[in-house]
C-alpha positions as CSV (number, residue, x, y, z in Angstrom):
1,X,-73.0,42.1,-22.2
2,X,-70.1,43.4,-24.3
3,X,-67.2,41.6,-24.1
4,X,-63.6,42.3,-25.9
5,X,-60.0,40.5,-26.3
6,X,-56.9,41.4,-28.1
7,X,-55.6,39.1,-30.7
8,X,-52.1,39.1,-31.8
9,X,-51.4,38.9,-35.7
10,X,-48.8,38.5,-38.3
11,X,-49.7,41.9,-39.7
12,X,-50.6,43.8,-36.2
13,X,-52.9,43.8,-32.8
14,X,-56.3,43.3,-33.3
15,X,-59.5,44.2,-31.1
16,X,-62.5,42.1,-31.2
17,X,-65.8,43.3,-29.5
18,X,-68.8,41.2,-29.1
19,X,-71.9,40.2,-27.3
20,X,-72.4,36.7,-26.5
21,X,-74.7,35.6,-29.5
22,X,-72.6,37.8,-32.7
23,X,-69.4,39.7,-33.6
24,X,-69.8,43.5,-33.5
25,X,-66.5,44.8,-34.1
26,X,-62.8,43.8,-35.3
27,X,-60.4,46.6,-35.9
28,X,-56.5,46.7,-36.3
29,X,-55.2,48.4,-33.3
30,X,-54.0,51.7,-35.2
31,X,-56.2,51.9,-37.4
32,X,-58.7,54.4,-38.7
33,X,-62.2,54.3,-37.0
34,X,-60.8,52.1,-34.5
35,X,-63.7,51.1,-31.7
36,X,-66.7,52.5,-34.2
37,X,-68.9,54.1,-32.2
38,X,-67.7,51.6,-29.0
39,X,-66.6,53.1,-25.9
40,X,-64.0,50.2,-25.7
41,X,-62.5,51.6,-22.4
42,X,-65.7,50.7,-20.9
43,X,-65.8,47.2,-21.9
44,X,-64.2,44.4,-20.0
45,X,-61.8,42.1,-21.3
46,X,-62.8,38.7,-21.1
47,X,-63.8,35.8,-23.7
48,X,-66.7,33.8,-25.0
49,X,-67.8,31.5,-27.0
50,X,-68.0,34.2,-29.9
51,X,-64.5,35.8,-29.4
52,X,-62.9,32.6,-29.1
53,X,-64.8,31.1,-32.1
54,X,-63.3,34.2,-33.8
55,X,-59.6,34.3,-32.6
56,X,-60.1,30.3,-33.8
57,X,-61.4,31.4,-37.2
58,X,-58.0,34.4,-37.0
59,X,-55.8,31.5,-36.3
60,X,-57.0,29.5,-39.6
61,X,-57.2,32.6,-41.8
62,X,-53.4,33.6,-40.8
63,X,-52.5,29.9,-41.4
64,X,-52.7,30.5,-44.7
65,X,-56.1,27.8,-44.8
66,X,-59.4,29.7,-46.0
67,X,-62.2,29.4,-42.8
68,X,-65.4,30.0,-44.2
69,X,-67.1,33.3,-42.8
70,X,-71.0,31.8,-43.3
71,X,-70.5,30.1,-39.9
72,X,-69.6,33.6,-37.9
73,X,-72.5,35.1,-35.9
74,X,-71.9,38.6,-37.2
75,X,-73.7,41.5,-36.2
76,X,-72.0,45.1,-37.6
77,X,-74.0,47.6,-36.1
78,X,-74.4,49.5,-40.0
79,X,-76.6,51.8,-41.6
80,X,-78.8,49.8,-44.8
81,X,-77.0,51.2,-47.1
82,X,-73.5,50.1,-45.6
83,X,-75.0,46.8,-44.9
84,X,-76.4,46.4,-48.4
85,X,-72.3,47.1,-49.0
86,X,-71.0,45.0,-46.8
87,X,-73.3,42.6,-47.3
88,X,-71.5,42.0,-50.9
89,X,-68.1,42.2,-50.2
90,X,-69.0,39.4,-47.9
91,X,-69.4,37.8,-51.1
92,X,-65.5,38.4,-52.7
93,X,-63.8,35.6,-52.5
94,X,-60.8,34.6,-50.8
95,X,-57.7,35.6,-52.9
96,X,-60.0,37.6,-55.3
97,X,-60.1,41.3,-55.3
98,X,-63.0,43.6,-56.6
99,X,-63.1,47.1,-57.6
100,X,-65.5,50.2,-56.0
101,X,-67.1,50.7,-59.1
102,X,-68.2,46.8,-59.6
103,X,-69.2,47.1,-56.1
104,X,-71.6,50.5,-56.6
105,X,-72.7,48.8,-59.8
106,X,-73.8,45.7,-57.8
107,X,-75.2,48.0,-55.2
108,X,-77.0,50.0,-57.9
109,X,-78.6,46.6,-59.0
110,X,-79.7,45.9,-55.6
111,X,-81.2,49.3,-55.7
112,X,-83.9,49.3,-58.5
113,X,-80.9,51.1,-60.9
114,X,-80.2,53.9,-58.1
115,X,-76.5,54.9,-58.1
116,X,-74.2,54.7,-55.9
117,X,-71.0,56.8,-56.4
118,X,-68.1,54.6,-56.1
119,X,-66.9,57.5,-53.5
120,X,-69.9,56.3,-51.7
121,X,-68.4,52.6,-51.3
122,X,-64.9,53.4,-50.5
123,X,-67.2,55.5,-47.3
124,X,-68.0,52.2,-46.3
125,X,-65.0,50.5,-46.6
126,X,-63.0,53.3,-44.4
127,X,-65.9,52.6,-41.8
128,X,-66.1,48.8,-41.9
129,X,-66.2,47.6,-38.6
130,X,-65.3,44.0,-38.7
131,X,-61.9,43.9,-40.4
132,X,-60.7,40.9,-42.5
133,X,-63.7,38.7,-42.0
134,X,-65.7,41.4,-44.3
135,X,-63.0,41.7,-46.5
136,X,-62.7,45.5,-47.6
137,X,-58.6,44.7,-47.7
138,X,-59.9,43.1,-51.7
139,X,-61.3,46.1,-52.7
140,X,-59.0,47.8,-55.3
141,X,-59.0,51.2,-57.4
142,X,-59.4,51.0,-60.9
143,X,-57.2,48.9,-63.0
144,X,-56.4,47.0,-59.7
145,X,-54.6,49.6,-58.4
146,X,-54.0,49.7,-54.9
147,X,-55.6,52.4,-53.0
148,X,-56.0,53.1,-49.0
149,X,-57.2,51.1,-46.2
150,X,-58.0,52.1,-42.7
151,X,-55.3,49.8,-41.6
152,X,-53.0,51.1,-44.1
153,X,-51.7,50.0,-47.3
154,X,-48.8,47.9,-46.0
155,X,-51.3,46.2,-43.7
156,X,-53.4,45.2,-46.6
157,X,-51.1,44.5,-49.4
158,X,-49.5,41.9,-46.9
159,X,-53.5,40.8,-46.3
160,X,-53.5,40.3,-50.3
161,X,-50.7,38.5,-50.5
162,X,-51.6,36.3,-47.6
163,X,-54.2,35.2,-49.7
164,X,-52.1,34.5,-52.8
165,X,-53.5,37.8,-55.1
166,X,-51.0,38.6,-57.2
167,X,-50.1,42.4,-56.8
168,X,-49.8,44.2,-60.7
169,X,-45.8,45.3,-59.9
170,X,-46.8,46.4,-56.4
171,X,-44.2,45.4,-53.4
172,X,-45.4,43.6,-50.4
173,X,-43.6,45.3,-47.6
């Protein structure tokens, strides 16, 4: 059974969605591709021990401490290739970032040498549908440039500097 709960954080509301074994869905209240593919209307709000593991986990992350993601049951319900994605940002480490084009080269890798345009990645990245805890805030444009996010750029510049990454001449609002 689906359940969801509404999480209140520094930078904004957040929805979590799961079942009771793994995490399908996090999203910032306004933000793009909120709900995925969910219905969330439809879905009662209510906790277990997932959601509440989570909001736990929310709790530490805001804190400014660095919870390790390894322990979340998650389950993004993904096409292969925007797992294979996902699956390394997962990887980027707290207060790192990493660019679209190291990300489609690493994909590319994973892929026998078959590109991946980094237009491809950034697809993924607007579609992610477990905010923060699969980090697409740490992706960056080339150079380190700062570039959208579903959430919106003020939303994840204040993610970065959360996490200490220092920001090239760019304003945290």
């Amino acid at each position: 059974m689906l359940t969801k709960m509404h999480y209140d954080s520094p930078v904004g509301g957040l929805t979590l969605l799961a079942r009771e074994d793994a995490l399908l869905g996090l999203w910032f209240n306004k933000q793009a591709h909120f709900g995925a593919k969910y219905e969330l209307t439809d879905v009662p709000v209510a906790q277990n021990p997932v959601l509440i593991r989570v909001s736990q986990w929310l709790d530490q992350y805001f804190a400014g401490e660095r919870p390790a993601t390894t322990d979340l049951p998650l389950a993004p319900q993904v096409t292969d290739f925007q797992r294979l994605v996902l699956s390394i940002l997962r990887k980027v480490p707290y207060g790192e970032v990493i660019s679209y084009k190291q990300i489609a080269d690493q994909v590319a890798l994973a892929r026998n040498g078959r590109r991946s345009a980094a237009r491809a990645v950034g697809g993924v990245m607007g579609h992610n549908p477990i905010s923060i805890i699969i980090p697409c805030h740490r992706v960056v444009g080339a150079n380190g440039r700062m570039t959208g996010y579903s959430a919106g750029l003020a939303t994840k510049m204040r993610l970065l500097a959360l996490e200490g990454v220092p920001l090239q001449g760019e304003r945290v609002p």
